[in-house]
C-alpha positions as a Markdown table, in Angstrom:
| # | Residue | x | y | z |
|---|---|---|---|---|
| 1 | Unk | 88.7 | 147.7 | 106.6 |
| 2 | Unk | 89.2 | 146.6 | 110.1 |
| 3 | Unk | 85.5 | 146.8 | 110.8 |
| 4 | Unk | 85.0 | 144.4 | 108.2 |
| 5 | Unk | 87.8 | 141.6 | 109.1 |
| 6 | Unk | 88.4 | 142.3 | 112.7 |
| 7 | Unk | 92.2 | 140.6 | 112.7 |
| 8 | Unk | 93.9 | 143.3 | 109.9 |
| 9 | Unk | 94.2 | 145.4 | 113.0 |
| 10 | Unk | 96.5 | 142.8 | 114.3 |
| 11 | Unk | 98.1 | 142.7 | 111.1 |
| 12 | Unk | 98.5 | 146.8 | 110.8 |
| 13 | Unk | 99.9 | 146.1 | 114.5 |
| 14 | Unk | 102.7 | 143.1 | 113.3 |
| 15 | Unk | 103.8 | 145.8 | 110.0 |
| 16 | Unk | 104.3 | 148.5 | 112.0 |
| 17 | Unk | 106.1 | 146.6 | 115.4 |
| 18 | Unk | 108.0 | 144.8 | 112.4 |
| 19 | Unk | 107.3 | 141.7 | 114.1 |
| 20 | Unk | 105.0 | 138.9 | 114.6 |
| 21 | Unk | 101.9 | 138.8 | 116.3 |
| 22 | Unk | 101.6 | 135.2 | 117.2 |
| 23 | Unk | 99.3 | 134.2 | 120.2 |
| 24 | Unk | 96.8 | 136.7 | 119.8 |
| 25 | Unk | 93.2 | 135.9 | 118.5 |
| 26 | Unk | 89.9 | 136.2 | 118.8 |
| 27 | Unk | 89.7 | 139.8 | 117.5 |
| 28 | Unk | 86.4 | 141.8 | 117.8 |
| 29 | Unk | 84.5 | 145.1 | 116.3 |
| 30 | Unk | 84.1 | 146.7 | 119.6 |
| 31 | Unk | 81.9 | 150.2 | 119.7 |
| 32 | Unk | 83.6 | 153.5 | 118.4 |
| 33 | Unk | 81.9 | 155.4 | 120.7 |
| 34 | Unk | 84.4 | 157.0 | 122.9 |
| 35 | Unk | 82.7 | 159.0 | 125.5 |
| 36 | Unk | 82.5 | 159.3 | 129.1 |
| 37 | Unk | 80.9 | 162.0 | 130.0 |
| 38 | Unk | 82.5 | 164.5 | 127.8 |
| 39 | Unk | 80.8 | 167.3 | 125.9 |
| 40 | Unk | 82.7 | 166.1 | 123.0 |
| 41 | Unk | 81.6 | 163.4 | 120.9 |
| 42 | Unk | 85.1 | 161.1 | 120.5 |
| 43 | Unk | 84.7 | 158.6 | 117.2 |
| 44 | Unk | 87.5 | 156.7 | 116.5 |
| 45 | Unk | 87.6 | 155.1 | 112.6 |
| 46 | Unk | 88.1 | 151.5 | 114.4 |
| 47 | Unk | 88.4 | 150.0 | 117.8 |
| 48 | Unk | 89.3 | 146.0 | 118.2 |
| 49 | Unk | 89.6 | 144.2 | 121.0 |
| 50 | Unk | 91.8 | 141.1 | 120.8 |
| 51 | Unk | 92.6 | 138.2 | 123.1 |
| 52 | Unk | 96.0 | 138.4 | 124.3 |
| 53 | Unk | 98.9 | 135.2 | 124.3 |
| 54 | Unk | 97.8 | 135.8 | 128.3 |
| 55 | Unk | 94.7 | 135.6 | 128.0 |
| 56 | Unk | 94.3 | 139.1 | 128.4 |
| 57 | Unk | 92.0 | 141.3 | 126.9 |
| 58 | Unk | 93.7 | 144.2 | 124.5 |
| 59 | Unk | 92.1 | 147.0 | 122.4 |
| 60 | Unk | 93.5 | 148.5 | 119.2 |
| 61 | Unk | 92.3 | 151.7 | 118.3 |
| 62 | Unk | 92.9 | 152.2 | 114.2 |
| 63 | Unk | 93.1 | 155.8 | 112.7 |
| 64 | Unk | 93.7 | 157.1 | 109.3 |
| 65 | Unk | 95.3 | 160.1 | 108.7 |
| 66 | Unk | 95.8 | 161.6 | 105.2 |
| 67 | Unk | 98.0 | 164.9 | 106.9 |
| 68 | Unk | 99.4 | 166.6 | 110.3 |
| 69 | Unk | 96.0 | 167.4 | 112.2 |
| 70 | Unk | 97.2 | 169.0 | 116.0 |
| 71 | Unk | 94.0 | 168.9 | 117.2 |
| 72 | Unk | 94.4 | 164.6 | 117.0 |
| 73 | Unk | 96.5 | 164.9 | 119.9 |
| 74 | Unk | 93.6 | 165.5 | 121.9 |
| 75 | Unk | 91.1 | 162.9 | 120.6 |
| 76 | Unk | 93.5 | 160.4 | 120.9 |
| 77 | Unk | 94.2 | 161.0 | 124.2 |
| 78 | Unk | 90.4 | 160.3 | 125.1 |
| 79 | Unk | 90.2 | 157.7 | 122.8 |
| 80 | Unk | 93.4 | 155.8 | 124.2 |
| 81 | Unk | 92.2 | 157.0 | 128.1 |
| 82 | Unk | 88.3 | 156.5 | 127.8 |
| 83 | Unk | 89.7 | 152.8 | 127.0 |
| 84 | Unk | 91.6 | 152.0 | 129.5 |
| 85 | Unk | 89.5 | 153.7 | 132.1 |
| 86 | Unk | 86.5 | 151.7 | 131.0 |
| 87 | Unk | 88.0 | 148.0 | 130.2 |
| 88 | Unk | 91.2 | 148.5 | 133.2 |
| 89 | Unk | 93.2 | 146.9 | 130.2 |
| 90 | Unk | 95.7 | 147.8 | 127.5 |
| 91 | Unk | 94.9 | 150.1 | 124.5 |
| 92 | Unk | 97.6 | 150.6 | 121.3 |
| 93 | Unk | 97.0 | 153.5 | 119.0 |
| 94 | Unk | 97.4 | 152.2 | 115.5 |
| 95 | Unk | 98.0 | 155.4 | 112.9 |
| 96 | Unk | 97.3 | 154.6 | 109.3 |
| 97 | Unk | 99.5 | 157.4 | 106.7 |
| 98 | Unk | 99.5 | 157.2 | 103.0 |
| 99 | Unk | 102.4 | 159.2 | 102.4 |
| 100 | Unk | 106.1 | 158.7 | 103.8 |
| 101 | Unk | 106.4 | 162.5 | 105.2 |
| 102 | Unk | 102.8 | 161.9 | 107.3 |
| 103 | Unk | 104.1 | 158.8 | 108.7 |
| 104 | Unk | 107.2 | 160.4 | 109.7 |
| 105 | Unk | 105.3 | 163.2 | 111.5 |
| 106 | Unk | 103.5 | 160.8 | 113.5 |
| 107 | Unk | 106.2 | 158.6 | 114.1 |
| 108 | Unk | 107.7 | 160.1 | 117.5 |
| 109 | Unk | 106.3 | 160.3 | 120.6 |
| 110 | Unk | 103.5 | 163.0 | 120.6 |
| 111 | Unk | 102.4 | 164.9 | 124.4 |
| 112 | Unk | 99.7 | 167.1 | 124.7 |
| 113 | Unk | 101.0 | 170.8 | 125.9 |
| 114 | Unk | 101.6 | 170.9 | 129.5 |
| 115 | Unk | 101.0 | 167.1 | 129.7 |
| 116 | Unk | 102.1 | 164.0 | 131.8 |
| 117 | Unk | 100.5 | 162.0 | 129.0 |
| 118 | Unk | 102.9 | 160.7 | 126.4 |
| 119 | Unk | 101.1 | 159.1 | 123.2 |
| 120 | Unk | 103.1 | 156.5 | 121.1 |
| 121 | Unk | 101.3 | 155.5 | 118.1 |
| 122 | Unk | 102.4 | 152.6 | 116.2 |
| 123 | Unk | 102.0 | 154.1 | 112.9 |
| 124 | Unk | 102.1 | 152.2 | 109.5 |
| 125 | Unk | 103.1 | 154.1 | 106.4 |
| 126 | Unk | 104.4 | 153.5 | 103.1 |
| 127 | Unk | 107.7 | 151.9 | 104.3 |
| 128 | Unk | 105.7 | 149.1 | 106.2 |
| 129 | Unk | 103.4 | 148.4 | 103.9 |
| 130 | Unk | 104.7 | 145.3 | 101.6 |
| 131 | Unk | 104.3 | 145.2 | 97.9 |
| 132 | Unk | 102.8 | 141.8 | 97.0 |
| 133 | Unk | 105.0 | 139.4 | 95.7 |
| 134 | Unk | 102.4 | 137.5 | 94.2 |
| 135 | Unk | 98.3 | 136.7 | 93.5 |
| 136 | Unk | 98.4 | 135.0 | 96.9 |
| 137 | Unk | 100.0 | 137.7 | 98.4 |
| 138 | Unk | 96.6 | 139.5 | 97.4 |
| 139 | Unk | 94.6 | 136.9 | 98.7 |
| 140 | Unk | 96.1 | 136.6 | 101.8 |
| 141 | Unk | 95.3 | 140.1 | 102.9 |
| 142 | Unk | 93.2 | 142.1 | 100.8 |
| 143 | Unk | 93.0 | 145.0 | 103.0 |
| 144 | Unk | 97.0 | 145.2 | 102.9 |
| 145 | Unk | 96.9 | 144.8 | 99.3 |
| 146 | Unk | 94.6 | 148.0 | 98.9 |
| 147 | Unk | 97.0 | 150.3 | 101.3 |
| 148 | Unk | 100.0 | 148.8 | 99.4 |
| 149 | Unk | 97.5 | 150.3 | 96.2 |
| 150 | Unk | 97.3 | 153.5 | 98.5 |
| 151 | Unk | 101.2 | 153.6 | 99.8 |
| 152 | Unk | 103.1 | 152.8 | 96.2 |
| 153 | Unk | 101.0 | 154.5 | 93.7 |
| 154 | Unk | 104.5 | 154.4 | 91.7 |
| 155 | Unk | 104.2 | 150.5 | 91.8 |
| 156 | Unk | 100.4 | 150.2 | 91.1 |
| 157 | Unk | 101.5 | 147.7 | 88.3 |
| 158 | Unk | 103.1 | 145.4 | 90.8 |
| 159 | Unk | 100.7 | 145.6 | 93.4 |
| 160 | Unk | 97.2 | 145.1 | 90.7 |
| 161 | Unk | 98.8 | 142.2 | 89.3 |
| 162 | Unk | 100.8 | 140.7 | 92.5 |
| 163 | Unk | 104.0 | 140.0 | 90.6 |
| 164 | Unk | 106.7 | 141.2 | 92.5 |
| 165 | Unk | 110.2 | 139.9 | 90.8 |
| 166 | Unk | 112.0 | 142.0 | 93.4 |
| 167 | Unk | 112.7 | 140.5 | 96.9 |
| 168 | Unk | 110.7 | 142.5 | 99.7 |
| 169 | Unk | 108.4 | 141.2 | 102.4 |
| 170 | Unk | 105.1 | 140.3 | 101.2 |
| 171 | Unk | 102.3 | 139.4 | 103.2 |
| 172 | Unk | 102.5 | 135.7 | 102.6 |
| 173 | Unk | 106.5 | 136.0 | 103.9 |
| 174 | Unk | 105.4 | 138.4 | 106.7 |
| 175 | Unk | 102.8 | 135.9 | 108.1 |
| 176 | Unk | 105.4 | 132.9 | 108.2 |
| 177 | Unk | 108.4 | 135.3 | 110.1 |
């Protein structure tokens, strides 16, 4: 989703902080291609770089995961360092969970054994992920309309259909706040 429309990275980034994201644009697809010289081959699912209120470059990295993987610990630390090593700039981990108990496993500051490195992913789950309060809603954001599909399969009736009577934060209300 992000490789398609560039700026729902931004988005992800705005539901998780819980805040707004104002001043930032001009969001690229950059290469997934994570390697520096490593005998691994590092691919993350999406990396967007994004033009700061500073006029700073920034890259999101975007990651699904479906359950607790330990061995994610380790790519993400050379996806997050092969980053910052190459572009000297900032790089904010953005973890995609469908299920509440994922997100809360990723949720916390994660450090690889015997570490300095500390790895705080902004993760978006269930409990960030507004149900539509309406066709615009839907419109608005399709991408977050299809993880709200994903996130609430209990409320798939109020999320195909975008009528919402309950009050909540939808994407239309999020993007005003």
């Amino acid at each position: 989703m992000a490789r398609r429309r560039p700026i729902f990275a931004l988005e992800l980034l705005a539901l998780g902080l819980r805040a707004t994201a104002d001043g930032y644009h001009d969001a690229r697809l950059e290469s997934v291609e994570l390697n520096e010289r490593l005998p691994a081959e590092y691919l993350a699912d999406s990396v967007i770089s994004l033009q700061g209120p500073d006029g700073n470059r920034r890259f999101l990295i975007v990651e699904v995961q479906r359950a607790w993987d330990n061995r994610k610990v380790w790519s993400w630390a050379a996806y997050v360092g092969g980053l910052m090593g190459r572009h000297h700039c900032a790089v904010i981990l953005i973890v995609i969970c469908f299920t509440k108990a994922v997100a809360a496993r990723y949720d916390r500051p994660i450090a690889p054994p015997d570490s300095c490195m500390l790895l705080c992913p902004i993760v978006v789950g269930p409990d960030q992920f507004p149900l539509p309060g309406c066709a615009e809603d839907v419109l608005a954001s399709p991408e977050v309309a299809v993880l709200s599909a994903i996130t609430h399969p209990d409320d798939l009736d109020i999320v195909t259909t975008g009528s919402n009577s309950s009050p909540g934060r939808s994407v239309r209300n999020w993007r005003r706040s």
